[in-house]
C-alpha positions in Angstrom: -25.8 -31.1 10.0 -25.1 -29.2 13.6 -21.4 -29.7 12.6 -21.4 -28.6 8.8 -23.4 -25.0 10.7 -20.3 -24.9 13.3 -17.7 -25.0 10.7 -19.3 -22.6 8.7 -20.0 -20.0 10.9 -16.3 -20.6 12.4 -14.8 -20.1 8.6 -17.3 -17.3 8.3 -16.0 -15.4 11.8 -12.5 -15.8 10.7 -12.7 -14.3 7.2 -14.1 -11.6 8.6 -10.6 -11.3 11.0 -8.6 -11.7 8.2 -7.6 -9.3 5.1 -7.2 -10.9 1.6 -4.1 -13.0 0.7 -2.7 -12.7 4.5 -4.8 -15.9 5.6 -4.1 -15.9 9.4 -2.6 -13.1 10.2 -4.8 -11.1 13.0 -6.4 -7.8 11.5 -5.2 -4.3 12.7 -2.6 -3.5 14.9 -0.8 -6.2 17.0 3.3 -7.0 18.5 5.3 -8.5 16.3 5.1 -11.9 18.0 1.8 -11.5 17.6 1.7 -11.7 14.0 5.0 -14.0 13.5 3.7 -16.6 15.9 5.9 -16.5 18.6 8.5 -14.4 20.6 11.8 -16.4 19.3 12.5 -17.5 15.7 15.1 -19.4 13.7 15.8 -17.5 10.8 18.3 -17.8 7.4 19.9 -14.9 8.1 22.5 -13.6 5.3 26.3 -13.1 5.6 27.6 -11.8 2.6 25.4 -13.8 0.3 25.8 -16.9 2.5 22.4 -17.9 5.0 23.3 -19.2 8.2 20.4 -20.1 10.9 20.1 -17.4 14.1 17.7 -17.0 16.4 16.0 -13.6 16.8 13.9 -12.1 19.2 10.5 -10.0 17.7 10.9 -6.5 19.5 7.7 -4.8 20.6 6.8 -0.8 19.3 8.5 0.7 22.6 12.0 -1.2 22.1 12.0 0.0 18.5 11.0 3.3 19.6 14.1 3.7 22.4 16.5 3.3 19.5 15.3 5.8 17.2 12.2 7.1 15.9 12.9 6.4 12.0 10.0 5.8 9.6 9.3 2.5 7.5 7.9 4.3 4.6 10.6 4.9 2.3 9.2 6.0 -1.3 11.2 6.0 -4.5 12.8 9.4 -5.3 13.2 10.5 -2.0 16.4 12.6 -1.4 19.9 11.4 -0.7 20.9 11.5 3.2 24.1 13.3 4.2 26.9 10.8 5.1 26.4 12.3 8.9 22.9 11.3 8.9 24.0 7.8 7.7 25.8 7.2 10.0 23.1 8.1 12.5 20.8 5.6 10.2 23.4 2.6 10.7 23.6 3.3 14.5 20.2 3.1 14.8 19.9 -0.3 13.0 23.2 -1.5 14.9 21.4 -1.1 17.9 17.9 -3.1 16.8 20.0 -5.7 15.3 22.4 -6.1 18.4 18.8 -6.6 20.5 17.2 -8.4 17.7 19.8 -11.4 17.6 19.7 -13.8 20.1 21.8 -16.7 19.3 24.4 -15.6 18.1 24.7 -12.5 19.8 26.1 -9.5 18.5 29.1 -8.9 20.6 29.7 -12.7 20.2 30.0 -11.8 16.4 31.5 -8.6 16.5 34.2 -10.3 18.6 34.6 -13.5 15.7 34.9 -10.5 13.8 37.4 -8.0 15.7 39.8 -11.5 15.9 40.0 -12.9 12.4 39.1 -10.2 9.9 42.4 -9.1 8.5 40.6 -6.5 6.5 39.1 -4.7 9.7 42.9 -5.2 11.0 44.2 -3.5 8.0 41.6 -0.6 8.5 42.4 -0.5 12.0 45.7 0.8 11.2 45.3 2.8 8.3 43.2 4.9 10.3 45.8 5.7 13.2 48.3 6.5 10.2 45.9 9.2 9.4 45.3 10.4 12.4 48.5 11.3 13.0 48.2 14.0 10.4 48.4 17.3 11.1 45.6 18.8 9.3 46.1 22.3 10.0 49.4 22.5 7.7 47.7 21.2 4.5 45.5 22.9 1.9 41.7 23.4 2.6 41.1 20.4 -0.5 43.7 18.0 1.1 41.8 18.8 4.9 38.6 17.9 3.1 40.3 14.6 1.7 41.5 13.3 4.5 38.5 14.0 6.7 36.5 11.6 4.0 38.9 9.5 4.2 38.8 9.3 8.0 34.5 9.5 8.1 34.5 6.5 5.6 37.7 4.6 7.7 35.5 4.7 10.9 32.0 4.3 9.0 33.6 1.0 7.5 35.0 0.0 11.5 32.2 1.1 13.3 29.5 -1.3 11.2 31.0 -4.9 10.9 27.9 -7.1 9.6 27.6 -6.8 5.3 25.4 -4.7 3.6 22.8 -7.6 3.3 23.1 -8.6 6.7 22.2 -4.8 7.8 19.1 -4.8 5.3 17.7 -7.9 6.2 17.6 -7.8 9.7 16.5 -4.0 9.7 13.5 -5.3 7.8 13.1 -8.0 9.8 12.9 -6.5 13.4 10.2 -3.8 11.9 8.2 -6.2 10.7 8.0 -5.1 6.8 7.9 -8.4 5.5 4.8 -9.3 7.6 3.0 -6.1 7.4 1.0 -4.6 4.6 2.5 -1.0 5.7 4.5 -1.4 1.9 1.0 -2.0 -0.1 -0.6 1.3 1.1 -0.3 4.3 -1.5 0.1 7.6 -0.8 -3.8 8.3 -2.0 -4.8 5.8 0.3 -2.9 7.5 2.6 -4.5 10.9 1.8 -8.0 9.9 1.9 -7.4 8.4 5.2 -5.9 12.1 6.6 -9.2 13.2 5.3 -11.7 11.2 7.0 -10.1 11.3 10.2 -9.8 15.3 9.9 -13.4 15.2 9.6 -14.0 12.1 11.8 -11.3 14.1 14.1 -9.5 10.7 15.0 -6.4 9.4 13.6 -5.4 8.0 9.6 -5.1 4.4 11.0 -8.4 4.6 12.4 -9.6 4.4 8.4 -6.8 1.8 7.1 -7.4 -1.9 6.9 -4.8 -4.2 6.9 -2.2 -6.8 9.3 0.0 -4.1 11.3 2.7 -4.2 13.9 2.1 -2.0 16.6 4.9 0.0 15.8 3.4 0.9 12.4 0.9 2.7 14.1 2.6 6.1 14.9 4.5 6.0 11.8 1.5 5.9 9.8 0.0 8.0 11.6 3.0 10.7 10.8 2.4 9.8 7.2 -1.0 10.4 6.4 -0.9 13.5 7.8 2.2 14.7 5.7 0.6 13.5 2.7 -2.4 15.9 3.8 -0.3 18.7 4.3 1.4 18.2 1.0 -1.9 18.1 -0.7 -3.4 21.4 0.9 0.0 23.0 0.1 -0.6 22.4 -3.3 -3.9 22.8 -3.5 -3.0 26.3 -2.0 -0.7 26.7 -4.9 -3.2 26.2 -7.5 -5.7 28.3 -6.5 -3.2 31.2 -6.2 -1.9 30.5 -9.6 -5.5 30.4 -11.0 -6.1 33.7 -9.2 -3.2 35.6 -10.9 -4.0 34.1 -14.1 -7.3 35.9 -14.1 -6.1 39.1 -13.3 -3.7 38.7 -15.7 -5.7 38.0 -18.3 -8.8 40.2 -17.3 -12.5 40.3 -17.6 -13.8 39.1 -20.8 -15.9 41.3 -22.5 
């Protein structure tokens, strides 16, 4: 009977620590390890559709943060980025991945790479041809041309791992396959920004859920956009509803 009361009040205590469907996982805001279980981890990681095993290493919220302060919420619709600021996107995940991966190492693969990839030896010297170039002879829409050319040449060089690779570590080191930062909604978000105006604390003081401590700050950011956005436009509508009556006049 004394047992059958322990384990209850045991599975009772550690409901209440964790959120729906996430059985385990701590509650609020924690390191990555935290939440994963451990510091290191063998994961299938993909090459160009094919999984090999690596071992990575979970980053903590500062690491993350001395590479580049780039959000996690992405929402559909949201407007193309300028190949420059691509390129500043790809060196920021170049630099999580090359501290993410711990066996094999990045320079270890980059080197694999740099060796045996006839393709990145090809590129190699296309781009000295064009190089050699003199621009300032040519007309301002072969200039433009060849600059492209030259951008995409040493965007395709400077960023040896696949497409997939890229995505999946990225996701990986930030923890958006653990964390429920995906599953909140921008009026979730909103109402948040609006209790903690009142409360005056922070959005993440008012949002449940399994976190990584990098999350934080970047929800944070969020919320309060989101509740900017909405007073703008709340702003908007009030204005429009106040020339509509003068428009329109007094009714008699």
């Amino acid at each position: 009977m004394f047992k059958k009361l322990i384990r209850r009040l045991v599975r009772e205590e550690l409901e209440t620590r964790t959120i729906k469907d996430s059985p385990g996982l701590p509650v609020g805001y924690n390191p990555l390890e935290a939440i994963r279980g451990g510091l290191f981890h063998w994961v299938k990681v993909p090459f160009n559709g094919v999984e090999i095993f690596c071992e990575l290493r979970c980053l903590n919220a500062t690491q993350i943060r001395s590479f580049g302060n780039y959000s996690n919420i992405v929402r559909e619709g949201s407007k193309e980025i300028s190949r420059e600021q691509m390129i500043e996107l790809r060196n920021y995940q170049e630099k999580l991945i090359a501290a993410c991966l711990n066996r094999p190492a990045y320079d270890q693969i980059a080197s694999l790479v740099g060796e045996h990839d006839f393709v990145i030896s090809g590129k190699r010297k296309e781009l000295e041809e064009i190089k050699k170039i003199d621009l300032s002879g040519l007309p301002h829409t072969q200039q433009k041309e060849l600059s492209r050319r030259i951008t995409d040449t040493e965007l395709f060089l400077g960023f040896i791992l696949p497409e997939d690779t890229f995505k999946f570590l990225t996701e990986w080191v930030n923890g958006t396959d653990v964390s429920d930062i995906k599953k909140i909604t921008d009026e979730e978000f909103l109402e948040a920004a609006i209790l903690a105006e009142t409360g005056k604390d922070n959005p993440t003081g008012h949002l449940t859920g399994v976190f990584t401590d990098h999350n934080r700050q970047d929800m944070d950011r969020y919320a309060w956009k989101v509740y900017a956005d909405y007073l703008k436009n709340r702003q908007i509508e009030i204005k429009t509803k106040g020339r509509r009556k003068v428009i329109g006049g007094p009714k008699k």
